[in-house]
C-alpha positions as CSV (number, residue, x, y, z in Angstrom):
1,X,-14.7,64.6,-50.2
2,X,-15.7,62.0,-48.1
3,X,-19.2,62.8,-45.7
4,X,-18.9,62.2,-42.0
5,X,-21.7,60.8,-39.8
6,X,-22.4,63.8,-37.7
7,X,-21.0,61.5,-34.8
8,X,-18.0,63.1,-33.4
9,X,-14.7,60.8,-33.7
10,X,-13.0,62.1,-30.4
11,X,-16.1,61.3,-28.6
12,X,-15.9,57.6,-29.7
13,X,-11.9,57.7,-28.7
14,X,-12.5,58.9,-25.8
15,X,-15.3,56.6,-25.2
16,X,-13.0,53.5,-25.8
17,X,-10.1,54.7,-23.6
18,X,-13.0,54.9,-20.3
19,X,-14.3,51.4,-21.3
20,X,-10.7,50.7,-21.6
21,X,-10.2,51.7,-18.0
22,X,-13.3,50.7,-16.3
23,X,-13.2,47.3,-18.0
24,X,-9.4,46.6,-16.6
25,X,-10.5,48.4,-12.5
26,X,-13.7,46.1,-12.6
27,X,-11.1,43.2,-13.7
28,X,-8.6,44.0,-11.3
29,X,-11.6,44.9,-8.5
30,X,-12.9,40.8,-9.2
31,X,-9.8,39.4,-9.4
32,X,-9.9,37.4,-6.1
33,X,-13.5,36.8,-6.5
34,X,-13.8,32.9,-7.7
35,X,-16.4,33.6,-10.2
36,X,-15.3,36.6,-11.4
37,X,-11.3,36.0,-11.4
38,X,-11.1,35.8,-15.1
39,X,-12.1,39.3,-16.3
40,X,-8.4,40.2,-14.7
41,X,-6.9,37.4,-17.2
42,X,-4.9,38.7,-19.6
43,X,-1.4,39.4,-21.9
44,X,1.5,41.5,-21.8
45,X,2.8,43.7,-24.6
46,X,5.7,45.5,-23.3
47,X,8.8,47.1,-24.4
48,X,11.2,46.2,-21.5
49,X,10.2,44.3,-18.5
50,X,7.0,44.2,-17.4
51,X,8.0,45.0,-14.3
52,X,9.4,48.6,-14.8
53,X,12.8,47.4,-16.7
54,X,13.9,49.3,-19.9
55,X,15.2,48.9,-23.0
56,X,16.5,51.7,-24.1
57,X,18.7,54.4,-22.2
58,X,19.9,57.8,-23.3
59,X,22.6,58.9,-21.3
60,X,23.6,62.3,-21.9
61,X,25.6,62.5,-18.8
62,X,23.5,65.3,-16.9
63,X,20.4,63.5,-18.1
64,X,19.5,60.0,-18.3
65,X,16.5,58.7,-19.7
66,X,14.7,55.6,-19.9
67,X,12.3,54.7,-22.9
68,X,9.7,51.6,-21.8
69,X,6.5,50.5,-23.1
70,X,3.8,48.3,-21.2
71,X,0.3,47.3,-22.4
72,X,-2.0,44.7,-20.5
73,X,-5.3,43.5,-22.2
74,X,-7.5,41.8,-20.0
75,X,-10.8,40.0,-20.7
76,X,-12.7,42.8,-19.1
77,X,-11.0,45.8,-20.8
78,X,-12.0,44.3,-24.0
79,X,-15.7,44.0,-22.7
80,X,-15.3,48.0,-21.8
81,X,-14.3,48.5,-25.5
82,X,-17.7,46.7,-27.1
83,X,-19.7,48.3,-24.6
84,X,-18.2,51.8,-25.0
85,X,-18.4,50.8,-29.5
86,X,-22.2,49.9,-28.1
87,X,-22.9,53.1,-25.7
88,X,-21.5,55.1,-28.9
89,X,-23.6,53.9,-31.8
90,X,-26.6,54.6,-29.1
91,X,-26.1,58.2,-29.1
């Protein structure tokens, strides 16, 4: 059986999901800022529109539902990953 680190693995996940999320506010926060603009630059991964279109629809006649999928990396949610990576092999 294979030894762990000591180092929690949900600690690290979570970790990565807040750099994820503060890296794509402070990217959307600068995007008007000149020098700044291109920590909100970025690509689309989406299933459907990007835009809230879908699909897939299940229509069960009393109930309709809509599957959709959206993902947008940005420049600065990828610096919020290797910082949270960094903040985690700190601890």
């Amino acid at each position: 059986m294979a030894r762990t680190s000591g180092k929690n693995k949900w600690a690290l996940f979570l970790l990565i999901l807040a750099g994820i999320a503060i890296g794509n506010i402070i990217g959307y926060l600068t995007r008007n800022v000149k020098f700044l603009s291109w920590l909100y630059e970025g690509v689309y991964f989406a299933i459907g529109d990007k835009n809230g279109g879908n699909v897939l629809t299940l229509d069960l006649d009393a109930l309709v539902i809509h599957f959709g999928f959206v993902i947008k990396i940005t420049i600065g949610s990828i610096l919020g990953v290797a910082a949270s990576i960094f903040l985690y092999k700190k601890l």
